[in-house]
C-alpha positions in Angstrom: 52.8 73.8 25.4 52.7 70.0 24.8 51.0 70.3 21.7 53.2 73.4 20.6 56.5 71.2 20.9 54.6 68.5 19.2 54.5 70.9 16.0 57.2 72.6 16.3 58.9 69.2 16.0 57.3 68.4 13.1 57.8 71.7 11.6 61.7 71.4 12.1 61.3 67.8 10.1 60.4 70.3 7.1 63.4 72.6 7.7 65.1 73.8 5.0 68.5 74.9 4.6 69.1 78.9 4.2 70.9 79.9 1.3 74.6 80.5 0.9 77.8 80.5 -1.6 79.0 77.7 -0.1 76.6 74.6 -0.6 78.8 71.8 1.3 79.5 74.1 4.7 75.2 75.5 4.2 74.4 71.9 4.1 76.4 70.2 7.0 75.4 73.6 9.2 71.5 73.5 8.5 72.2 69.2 9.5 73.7 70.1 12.5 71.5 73.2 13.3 68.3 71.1 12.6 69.6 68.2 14.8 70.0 70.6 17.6 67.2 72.0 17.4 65.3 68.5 17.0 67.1 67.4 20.5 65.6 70.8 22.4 62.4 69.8 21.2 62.9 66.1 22.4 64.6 67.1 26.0 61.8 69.8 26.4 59.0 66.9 25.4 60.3 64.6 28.3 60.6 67.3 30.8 56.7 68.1 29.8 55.4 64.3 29.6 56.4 64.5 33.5 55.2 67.8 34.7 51.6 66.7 32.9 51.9 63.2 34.5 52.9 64.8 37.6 50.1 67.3 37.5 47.5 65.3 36.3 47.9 62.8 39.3 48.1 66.3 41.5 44.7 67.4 40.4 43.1 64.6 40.3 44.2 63.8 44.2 43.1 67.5 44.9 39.6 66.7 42.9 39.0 63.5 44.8 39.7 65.5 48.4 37.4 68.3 47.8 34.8 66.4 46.2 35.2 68.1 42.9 32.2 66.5 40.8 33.9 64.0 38.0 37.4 64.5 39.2 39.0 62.3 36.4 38.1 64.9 33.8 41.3 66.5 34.8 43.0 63.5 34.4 41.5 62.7 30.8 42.9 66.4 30.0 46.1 65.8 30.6 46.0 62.2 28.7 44.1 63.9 25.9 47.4 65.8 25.7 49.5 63.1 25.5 50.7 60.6 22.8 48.4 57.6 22.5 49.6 54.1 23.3 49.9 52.1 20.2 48.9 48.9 19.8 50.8 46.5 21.3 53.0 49.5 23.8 53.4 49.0 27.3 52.0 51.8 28.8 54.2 53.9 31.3 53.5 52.9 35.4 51.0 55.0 37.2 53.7 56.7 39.7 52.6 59.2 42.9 53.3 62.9 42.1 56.0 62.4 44.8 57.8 60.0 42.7 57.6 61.6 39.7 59.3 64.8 41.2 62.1 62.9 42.1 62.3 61.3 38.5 62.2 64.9 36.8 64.6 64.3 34.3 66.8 68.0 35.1 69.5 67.2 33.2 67.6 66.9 29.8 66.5 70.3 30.9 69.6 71.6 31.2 70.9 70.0 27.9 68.2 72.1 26.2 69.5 75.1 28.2 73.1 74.2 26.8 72.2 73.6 23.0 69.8 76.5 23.3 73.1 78.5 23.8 75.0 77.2 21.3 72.3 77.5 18.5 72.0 81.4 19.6 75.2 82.6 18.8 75.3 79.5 15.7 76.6 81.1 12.3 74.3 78.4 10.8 71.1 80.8 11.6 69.8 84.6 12.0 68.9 84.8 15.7 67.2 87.4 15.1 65.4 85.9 11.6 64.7 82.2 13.3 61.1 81.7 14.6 61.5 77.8 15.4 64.7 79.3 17.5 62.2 82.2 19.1 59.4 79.8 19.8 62.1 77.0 21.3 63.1 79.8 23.7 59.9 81.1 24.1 59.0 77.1 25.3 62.2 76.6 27.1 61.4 79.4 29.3 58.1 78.2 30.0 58.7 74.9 31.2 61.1 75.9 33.4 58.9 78.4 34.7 56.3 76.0 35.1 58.1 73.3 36.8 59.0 75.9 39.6 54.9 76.5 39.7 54.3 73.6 40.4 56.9 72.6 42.8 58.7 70.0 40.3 61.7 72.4 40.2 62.9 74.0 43.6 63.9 77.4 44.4 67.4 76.6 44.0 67.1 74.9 40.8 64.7 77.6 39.3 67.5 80.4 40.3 70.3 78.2 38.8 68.7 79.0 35.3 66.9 82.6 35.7 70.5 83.5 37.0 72.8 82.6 34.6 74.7 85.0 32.3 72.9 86.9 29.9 69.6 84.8 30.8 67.3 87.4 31.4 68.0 89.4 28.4 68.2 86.4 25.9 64.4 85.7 27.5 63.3 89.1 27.1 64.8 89.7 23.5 63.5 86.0 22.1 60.3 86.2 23.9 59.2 89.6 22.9 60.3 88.4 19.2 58.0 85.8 19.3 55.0 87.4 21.0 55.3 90.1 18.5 55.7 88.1 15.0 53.6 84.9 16.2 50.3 86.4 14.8 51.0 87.3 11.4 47.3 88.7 11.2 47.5 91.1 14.0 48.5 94.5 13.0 47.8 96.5 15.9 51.2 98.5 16.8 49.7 98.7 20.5 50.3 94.7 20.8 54.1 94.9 20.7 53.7 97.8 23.7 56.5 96.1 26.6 53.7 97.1 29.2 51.3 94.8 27.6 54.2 91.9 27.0 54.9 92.2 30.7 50.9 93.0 32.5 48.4 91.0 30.1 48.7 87.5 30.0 51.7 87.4 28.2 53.4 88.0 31.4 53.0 84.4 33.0 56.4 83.3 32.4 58.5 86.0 33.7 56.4 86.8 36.9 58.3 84.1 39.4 61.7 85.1 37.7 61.4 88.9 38.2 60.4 87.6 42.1 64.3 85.9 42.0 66.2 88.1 39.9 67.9 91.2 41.7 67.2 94.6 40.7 70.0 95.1 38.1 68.8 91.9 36.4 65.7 92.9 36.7 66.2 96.6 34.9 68.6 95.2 31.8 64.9 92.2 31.3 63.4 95.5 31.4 65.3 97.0 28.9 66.1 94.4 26.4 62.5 94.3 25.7 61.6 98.3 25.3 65.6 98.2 23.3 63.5 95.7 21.0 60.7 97.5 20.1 63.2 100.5 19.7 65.0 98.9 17.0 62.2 96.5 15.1 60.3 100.3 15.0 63.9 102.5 13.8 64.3 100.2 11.0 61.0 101.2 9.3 60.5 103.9 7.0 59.3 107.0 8.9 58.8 109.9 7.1 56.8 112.4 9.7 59.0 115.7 11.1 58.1 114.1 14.5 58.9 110.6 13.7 62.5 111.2 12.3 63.2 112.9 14.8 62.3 109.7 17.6 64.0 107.5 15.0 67.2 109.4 16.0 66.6 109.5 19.5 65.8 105.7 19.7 68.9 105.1 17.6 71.6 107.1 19.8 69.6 106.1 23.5 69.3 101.7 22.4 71.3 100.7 19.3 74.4 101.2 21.1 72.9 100.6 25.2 73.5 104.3 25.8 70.9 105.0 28.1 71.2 101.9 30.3 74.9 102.7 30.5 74.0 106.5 31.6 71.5 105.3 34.1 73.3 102.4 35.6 76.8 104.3 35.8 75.0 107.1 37.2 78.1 109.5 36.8 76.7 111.3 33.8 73.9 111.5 32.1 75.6 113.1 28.9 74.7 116.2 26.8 72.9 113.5 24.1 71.3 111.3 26.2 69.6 114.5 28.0 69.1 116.1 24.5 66.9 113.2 23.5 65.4 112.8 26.0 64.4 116.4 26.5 63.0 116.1 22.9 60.7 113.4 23.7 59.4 115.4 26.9 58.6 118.1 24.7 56.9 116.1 22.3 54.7 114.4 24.7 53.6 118.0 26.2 52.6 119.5 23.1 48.9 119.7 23.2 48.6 120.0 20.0 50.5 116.9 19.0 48.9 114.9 21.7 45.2 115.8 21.0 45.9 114.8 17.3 47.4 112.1 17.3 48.4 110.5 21.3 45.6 107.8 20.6 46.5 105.9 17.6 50.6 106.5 16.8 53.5 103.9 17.9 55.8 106.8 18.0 54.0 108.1 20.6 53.1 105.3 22.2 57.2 104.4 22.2 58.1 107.2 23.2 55.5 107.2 26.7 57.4 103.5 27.2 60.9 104.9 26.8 60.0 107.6 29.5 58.1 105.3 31.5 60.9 103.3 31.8 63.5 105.8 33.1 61.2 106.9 35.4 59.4 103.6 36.9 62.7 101.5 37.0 64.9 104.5 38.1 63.5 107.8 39.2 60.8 106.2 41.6 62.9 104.3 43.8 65.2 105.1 46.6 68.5 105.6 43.7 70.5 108.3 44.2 73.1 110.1 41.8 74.0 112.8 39.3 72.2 111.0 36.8 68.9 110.4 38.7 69.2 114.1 40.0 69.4 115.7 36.6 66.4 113.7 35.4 64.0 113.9 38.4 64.4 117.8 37.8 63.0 117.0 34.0 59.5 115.0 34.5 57.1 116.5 36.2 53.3 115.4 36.9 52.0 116.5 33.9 54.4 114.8 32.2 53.7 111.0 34.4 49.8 112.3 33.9 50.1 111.8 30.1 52.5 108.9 30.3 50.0 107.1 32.5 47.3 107.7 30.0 48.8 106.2 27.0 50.0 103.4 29.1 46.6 102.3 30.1 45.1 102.8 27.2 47.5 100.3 25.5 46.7 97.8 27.7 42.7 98.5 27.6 42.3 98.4 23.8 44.2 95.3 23.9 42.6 93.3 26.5 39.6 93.8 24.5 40.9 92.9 21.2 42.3 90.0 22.8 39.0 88.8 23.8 37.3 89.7 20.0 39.9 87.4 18.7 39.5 84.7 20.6 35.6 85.0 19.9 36.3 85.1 15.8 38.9 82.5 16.1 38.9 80.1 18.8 35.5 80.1 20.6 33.6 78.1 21.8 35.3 75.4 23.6 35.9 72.0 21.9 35.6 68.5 23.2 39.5 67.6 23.2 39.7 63.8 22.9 38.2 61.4 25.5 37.8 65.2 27.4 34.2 67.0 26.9 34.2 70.4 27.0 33.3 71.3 31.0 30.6 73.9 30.2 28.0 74.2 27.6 28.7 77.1 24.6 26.1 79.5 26.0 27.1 79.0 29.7 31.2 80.0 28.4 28.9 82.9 26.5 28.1 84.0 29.7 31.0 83.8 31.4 32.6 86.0 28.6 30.0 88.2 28.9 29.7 88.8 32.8 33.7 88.6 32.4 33.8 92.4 30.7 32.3 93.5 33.7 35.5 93.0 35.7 38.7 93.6 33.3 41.6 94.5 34.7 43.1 96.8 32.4 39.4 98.3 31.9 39.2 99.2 35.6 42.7 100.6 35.4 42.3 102.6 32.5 39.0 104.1 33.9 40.6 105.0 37.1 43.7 107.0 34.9 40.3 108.6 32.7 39.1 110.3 35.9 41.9 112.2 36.5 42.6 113.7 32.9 41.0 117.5 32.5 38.0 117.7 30.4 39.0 117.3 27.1 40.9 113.8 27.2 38.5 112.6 29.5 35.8 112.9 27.2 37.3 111.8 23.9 38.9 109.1 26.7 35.4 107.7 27.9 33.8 107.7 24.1 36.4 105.9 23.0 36.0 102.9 25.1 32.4 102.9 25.4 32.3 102.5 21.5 34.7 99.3 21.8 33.0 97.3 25.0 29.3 98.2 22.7 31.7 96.9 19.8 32.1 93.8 21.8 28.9 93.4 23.1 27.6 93.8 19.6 29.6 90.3 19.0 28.6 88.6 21.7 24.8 89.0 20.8 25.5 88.0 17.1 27.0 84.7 18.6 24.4 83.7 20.7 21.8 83.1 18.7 23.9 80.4 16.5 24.6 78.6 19.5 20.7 78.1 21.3 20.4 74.7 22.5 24.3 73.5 22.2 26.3 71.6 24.9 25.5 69.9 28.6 26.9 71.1 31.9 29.8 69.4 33.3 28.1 69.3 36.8 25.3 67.3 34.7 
């Protein structure tokens, strides 16, 4: 996260001013705007330069108890991280991790929580266009998550933020933005999925806040992020029978927060709210719509989310009322059977596509500064390799194959036996390039 502030900082150095009518008020707003921003970057860059000093005098001190072999190398990561001294620059006193907790400059923290705010509802940019806003939330939440990790921020602190108004669906509606436009060159619909934003490894900043939040809270974060992926997929063009007719129901059930209001009021569920959602249940049980097409269409796979949703947040817990009544009576086992399968095979196919990328794009590890990489290429190989043996999602997805009837289990089990060979495939063309490269960090 370090080195993401320090280019998103330079990145808003470059920013130019969006267009407009009127040149004099576009001009002063994109100075103010950029100045904002520039100071969230700068608050969130001191709050960082302590947690790493903090952590790096943590680790080492762990290291140095449990006879960890070469326990600076943690150390020399976390410098490698930081700005160099120049010539001539006092360097900063070596504190105890004690003392810098007590230093942790909170207020800067809270500044960036306050302009943060500001800049969202700001005239001067889209909120919904910005990606230097996105990723500035999308940091913001971060280190705040990761001061409470590591014990810089206490629970009280922590709650004071994941608490506040509106907090927990601004994270959920900026975060999910940026996640799902970061990565210009991946295409897969799959990756925007809200299970995979929340179970994969994009789901490290929210996991201590969902812990704090209370349940209403916790079903609005919820449903700001599948009310995202509603509306980024409605305003496409979709010309399939099938598809206009889930552009519809996604339009009247989250433009407007119509189904959260139904569900949380509990009263009524209303005659188009149980319409739509009727119409997706149907969908979903037609074999012959789900054989041809359950495995590779977002409709489909936004649909199984919408449903998941009512019933994991609401119809699977101890709630009781008219609205929870009338749809307990509508989804039945086959229904959860199917909504299961696309689920976890959203969340396989990813997983492994996460780990071809990182393969084509980012492997093997690099030597990062004074740091040397702590394993040698081939040993990391390894690693990857005896990794695929023990996926989460994998084993999940398996398990969900077993109890489909014949004909999905099959087509199921094919499927991802052609992708891990895929993989595997990948790994072997790799190797060979690499014979002979890198020393052992135990060495």
């Amino acid at each position: 996260m370090f080195e993401d502030l320090y280019k998103l900082g330079k990145a808003i150095e470059k920013r130019k001013p969006r267009g407009g009518k009127d040149h004099s008020v576009s001009k002063e707003g994109h100075k103010i705007t950029k100045a904002r921003l520039t100071e969230v970057v700068q608050d969130l860059q001191a709050v960082h330069k302590a947690s790493l000093q903090y952590l790096e005098g943590w680790l080492k001190r762990w290291a140095a108890t449990n006879d960890v072999p070469k326990p600076n190398i943690f150390g020399n990561k976390i410098l490698a991280l930081t700005k160099k001294t120049s010539s001539g620059q006092k360097k900063d006193l070596t504190l105890d991790p004690d003392t810098i907790k007590y230093f942790l400059p909170k207020e800067r923290l809270e500044k960036a929580f306050s302009n943060l705010s500001i800049l969202s509802s700001s005239y001067n940019l889209d909120p919904n266009e910005d990606q230097q806003l996105w990723a500035l939330h999308r940091l913001f939440i971060q280190t705040v998550d990761q001061a409470y990790k590591f014990n810089l921020l206490d629970l009280e602190d922590f709650e004071k933020y994941v608490k506040k108004r509106d907090y927990v669906t601004t994270a959920a509606r900026f975060m999910f933005l940026h996640f799902t436009h970061s990565s210009k060159d991946y295409k897969n619909p799959l990756y925007r999925n809200s299970d995979i934003l929340l179970e994969l490894w994009y789901s490290s900043p929210f996991v201590n806040m969902l812990d704090v939040i209370d349940a209403p809270e916790k079903r609005k974060f919820l449903h700001e992020i599948l009310k995202s992926d509603a509306l980024d997929y409605i305003s496409g063009r979709h010309d399939g029978l099938v598809e206009k007719h889930l552009v519809n129901s996604l339009k009247h059930l989250f433009e407007h927060n119509s189904l959260l209001s139904a569900l949380e009021d509990g009263r009524s569920l209303g005659q188009a709210n149980q319409r739509h959602i009727q119409k997706m249940i149907d969908v979903h049980l037609d074999d012959f719509i789900f054989d041809k097409e359950w495995g590779n269409s977002e409709g489909l796979r936004l649909m199984a989310q919408t449903l998941k949703f009512i019933d994991g947040t609401y119809l699977q817990t101890e709630l009781s009322n008219p609205t929870i009544s009338i749809l307990r009576e509508m989804f039945k086992d086959p229904l959860r059977n199917r909504i299961k399968l696309v689920s976890a095979r959203a969340k396989a196919v990813v997983e492994l596509e996460q780990i071809s990328k990182y393969l084509h794009q980012s492997f093997p590890l690099r030597n990062d500064g004074r740091l040397q990489k702590p394993i040698p290429t081939l040993e990391e190989l390894d690693l990857i390799e005896g990794h695929l043996e023990h996926l989460p999602a994998q084993q999940y997805y398996e398990s969900v194959i077993k109890t489909q009837d014949d004909r999905h289990k099959s087509w199921c089990e094919t499927e991802n036996d052609e992708k891990m060979i895929a993989l595997r495939g990948e790994i072997d063309r790799i190797r060979p390039k690499h014979v002979g490269s890198g020393s052992s960090w135990r060495s």
